[in-house]
N, CA, C and O atoms as a GROMACS GRO file, in nm:
protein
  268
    1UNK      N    1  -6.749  -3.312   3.143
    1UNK     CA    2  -6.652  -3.208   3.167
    1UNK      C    3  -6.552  -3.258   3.272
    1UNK      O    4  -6.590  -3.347   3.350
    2UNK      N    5  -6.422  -3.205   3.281
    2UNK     CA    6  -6.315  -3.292   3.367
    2UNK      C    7  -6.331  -3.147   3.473
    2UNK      O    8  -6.330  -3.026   3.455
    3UNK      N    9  -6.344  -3.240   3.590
    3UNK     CA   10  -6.309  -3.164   3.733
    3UNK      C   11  -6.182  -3.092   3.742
    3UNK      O   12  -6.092  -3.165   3.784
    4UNK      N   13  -6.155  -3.003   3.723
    4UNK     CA   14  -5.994  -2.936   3.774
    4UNK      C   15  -6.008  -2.868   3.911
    4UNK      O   16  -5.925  -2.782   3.942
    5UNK      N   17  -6.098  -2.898   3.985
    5UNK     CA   18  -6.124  -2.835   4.150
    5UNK      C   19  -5.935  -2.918   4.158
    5UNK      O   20  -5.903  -3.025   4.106
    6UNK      N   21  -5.833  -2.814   4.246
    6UNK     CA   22  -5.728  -2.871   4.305
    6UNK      C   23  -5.620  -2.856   4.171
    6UNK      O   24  -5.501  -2.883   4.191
    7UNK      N   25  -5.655  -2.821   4.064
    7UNK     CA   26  -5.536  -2.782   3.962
    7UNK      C   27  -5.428  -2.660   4.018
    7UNK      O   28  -5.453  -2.545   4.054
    8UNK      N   29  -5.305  -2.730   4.008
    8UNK     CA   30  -5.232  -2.650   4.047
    8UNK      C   31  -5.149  -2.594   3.926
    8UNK      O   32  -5.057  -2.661   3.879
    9UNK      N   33  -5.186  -2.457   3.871
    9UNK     CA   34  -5.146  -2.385   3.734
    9UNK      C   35  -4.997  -2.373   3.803
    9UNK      O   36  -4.961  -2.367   3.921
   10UNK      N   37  -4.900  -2.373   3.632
   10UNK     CA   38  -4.758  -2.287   3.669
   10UNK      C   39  -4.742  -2.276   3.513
   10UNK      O   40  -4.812  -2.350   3.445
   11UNK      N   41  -4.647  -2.180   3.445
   11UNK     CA   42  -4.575  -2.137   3.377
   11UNK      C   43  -4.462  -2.196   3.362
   11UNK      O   44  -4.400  -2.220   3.466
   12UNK      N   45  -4.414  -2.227   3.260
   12UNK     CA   46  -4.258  -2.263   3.226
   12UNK      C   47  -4.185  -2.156   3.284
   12UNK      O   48  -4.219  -2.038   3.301
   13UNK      N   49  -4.026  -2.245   3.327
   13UNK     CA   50  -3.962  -2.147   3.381
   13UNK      C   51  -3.882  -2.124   3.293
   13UNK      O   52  -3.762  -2.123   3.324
   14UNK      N   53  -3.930  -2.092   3.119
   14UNK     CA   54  -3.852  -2.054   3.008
   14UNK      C   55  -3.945  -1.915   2.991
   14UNK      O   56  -3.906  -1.820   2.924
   15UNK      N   57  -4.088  -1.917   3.068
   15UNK     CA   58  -4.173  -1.806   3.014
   15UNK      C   59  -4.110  -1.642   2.976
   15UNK      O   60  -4.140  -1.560   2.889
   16UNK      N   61  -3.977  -1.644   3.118
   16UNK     CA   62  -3.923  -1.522   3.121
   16UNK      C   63  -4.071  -1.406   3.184
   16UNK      O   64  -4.175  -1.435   3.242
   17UNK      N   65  -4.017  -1.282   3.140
   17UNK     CA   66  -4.115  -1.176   3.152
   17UNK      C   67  -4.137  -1.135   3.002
   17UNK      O   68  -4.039  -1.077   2.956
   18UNK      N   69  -4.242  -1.152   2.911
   18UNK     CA   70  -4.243  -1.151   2.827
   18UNK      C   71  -4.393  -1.095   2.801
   18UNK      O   72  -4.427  -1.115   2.685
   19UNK      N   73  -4.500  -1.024   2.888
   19UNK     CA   74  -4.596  -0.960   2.902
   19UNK      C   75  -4.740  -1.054   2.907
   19UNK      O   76  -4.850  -1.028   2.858
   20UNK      N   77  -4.697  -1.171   2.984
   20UNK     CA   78  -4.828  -1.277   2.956
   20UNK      C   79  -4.845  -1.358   2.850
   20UNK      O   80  -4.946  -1.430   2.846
   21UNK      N   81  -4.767  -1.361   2.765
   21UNK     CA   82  -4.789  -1.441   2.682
   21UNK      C   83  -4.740  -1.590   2.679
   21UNK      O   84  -4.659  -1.630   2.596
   22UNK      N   85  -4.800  -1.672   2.782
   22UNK     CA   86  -4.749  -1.785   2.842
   22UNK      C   87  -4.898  -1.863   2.835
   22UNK      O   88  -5.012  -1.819   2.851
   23UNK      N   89  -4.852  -1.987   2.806
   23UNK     CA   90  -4.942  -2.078   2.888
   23UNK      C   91  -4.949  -2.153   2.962
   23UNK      O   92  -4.832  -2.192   2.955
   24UNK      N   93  -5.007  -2.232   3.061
   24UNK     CA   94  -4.996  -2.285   3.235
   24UNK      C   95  -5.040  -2.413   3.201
   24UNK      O   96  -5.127  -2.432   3.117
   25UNK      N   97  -4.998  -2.480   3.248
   25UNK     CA   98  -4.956  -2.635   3.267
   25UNK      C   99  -5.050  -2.685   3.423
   25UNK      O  100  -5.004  -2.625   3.521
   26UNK      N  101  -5.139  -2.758   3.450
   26UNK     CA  102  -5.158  -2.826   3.543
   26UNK      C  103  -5.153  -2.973   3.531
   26UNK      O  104  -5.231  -3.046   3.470
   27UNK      N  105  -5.022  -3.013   3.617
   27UNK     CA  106  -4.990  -3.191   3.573
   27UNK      C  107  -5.028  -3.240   3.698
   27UNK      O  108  -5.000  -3.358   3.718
   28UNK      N  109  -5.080  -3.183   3.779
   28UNK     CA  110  -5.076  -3.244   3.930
   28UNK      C  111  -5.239  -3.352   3.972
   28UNK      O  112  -5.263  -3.420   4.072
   29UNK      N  113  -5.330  -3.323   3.835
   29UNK     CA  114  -5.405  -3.416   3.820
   29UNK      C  115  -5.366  -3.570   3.796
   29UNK      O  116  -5.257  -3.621   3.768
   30UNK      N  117  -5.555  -3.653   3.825
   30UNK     CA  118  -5.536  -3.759   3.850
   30UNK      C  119  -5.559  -3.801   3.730
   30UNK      O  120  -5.679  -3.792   3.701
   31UNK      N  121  -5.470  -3.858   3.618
   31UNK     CA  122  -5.535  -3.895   3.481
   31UNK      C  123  -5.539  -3.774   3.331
   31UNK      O  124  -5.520  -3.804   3.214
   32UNK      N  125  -5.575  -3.621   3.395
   32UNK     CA  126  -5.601  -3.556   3.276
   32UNK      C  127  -5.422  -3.416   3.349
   32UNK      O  128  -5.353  -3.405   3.451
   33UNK      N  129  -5.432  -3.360   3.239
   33UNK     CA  130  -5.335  -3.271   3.192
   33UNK      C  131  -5.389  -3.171   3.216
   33UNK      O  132  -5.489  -3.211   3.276
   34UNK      N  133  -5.397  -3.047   3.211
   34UNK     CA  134  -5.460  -2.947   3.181
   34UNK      C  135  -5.391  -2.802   3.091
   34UNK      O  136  -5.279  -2.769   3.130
   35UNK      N  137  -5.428  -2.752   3.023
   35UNK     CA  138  -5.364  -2.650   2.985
   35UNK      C  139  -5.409  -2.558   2.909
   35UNK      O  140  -5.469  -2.593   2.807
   36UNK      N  141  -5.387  -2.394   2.944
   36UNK     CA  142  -5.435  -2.266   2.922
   36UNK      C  143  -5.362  -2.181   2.908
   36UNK      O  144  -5.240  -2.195   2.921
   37UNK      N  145  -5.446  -2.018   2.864
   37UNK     CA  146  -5.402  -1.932   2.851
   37UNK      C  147  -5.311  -1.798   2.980
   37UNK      O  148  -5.390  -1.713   3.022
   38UNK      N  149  -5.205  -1.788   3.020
   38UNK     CA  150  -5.214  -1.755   3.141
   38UNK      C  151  -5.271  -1.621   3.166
   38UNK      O  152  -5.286  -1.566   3.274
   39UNK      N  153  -5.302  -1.575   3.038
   39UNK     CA  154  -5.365  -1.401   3.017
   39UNK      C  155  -5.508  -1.437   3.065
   39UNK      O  156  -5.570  -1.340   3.107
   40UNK      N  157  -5.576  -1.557   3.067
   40UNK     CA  158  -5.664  -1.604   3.050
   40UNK      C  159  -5.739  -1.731   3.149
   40UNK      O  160  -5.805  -1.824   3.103
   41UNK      N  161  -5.711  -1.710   3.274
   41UNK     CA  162  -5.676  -1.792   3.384
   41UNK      C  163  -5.860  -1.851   3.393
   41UNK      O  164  -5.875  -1.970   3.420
   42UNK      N  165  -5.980  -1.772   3.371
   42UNK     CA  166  -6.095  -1.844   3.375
   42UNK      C  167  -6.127  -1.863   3.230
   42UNK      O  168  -6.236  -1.921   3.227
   43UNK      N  169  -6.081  -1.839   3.102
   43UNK     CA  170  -6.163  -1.891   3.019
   43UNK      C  171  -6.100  -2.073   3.006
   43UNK      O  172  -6.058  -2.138   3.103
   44UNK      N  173  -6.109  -2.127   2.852
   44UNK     CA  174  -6.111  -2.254   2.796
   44UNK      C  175  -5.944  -2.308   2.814
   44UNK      O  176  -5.836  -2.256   2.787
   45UNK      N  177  -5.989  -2.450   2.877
   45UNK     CA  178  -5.881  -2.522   2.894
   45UNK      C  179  -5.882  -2.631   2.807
   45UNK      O  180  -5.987  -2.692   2.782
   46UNK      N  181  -5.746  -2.670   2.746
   46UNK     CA  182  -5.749  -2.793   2.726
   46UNK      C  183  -5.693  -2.902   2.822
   46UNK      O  184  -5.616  -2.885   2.917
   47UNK      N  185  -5.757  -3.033   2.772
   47UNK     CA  186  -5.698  -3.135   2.839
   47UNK      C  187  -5.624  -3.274   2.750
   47UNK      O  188  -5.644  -3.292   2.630
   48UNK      N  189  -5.551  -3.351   2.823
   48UNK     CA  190  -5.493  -3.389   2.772
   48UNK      C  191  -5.472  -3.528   2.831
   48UNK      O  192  -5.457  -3.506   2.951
   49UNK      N  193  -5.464  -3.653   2.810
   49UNK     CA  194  -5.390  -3.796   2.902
   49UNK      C  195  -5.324  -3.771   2.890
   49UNK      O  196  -5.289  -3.712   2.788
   50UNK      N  197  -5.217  -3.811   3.040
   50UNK     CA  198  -5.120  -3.776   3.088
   50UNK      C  199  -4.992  -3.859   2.989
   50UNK      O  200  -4.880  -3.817   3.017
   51UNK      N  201  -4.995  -3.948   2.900
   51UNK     CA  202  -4.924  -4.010   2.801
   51UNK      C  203  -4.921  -3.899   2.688
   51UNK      O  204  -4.816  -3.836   2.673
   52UNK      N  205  -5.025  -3.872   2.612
   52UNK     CA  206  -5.002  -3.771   2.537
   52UNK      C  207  -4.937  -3.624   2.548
   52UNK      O  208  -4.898  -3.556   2.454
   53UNK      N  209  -4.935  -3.594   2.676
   53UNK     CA  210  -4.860  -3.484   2.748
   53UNK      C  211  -4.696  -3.531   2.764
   53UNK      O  212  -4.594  -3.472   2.727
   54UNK      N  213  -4.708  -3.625   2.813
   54UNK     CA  214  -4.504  -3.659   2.801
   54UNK      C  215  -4.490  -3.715   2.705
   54UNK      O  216  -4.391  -3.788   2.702
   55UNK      N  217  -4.577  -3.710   2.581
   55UNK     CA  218  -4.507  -3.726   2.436
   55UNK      C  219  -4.481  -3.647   2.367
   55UNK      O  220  -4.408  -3.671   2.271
   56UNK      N  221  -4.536  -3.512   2.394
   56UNK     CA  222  -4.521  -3.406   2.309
   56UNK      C  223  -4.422  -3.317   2.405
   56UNK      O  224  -4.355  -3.231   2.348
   57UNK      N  225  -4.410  -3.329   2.518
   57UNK     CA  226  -4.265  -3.292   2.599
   57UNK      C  227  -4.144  -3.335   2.587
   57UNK      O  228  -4.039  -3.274   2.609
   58UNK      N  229  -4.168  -3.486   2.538
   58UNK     CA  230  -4.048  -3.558   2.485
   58UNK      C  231  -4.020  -3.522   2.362
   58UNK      O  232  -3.908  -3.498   2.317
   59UNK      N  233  -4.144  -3.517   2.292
   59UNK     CA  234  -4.117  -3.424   2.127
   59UNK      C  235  -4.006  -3.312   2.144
   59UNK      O  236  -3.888  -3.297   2.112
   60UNK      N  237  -4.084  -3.256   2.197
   60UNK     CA  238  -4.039  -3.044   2.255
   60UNK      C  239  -3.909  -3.075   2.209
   60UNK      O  240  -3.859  -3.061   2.097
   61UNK      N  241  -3.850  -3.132   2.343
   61UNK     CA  242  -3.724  -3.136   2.418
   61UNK      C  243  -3.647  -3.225   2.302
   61UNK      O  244  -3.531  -3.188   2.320
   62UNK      N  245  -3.642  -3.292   2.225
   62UNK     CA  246  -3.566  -3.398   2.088
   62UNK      C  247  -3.542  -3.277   2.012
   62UNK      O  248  -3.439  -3.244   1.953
   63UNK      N  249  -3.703  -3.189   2.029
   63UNK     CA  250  -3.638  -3.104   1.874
   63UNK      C  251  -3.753  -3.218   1.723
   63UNK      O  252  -3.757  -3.184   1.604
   64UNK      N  253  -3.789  -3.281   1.752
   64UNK     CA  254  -3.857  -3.385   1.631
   64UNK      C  255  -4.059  -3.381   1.658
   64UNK      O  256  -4.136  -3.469   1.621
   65UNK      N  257  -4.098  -3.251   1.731
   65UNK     CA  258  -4.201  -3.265   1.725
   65UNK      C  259  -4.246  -3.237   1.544
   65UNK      O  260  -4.180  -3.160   1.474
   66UNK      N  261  -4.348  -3.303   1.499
   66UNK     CA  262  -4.392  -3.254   1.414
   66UNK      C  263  -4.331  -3.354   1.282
   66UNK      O  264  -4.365  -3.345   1.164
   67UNK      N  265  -4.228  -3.453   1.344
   67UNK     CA  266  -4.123  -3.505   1.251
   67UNK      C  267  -4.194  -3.644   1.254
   67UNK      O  268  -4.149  -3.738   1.189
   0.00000   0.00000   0.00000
């Protein structure tokens, strides 16, 4: 199981107010990604290497995820 003691959660600042329906980003780890539900702050996280996380951000942001 990956340690997230020291994860520092945030929200996109695209989330708006939109009633929780966001999910939280912790990049401030050493090696893993983290990411959840923000309605949902103790259940299941995923994780992620920090390469596979700025590939699918670089995806996002092109517009060519999925392409």
């Amino acid at each position: 199981m990956t340690d997230l003691t020291g994860a520092r959660w945030r929200k996109s600042t695209r989330s708006g107010d939109n009633g929780g329906n966001c999910v939280e980003v912790a990049d401030n780890l050493t090696g893993v990604v983290g990411l959840r539900d923000s309605k949902d702050p103790t259940g299941p996280v995923l994780t992620f290497p920090p390469t596979a996380w700025a590939a699918f951000v670089s995806a996002t942001r092109r517009g060519t995820l999925g392409h």
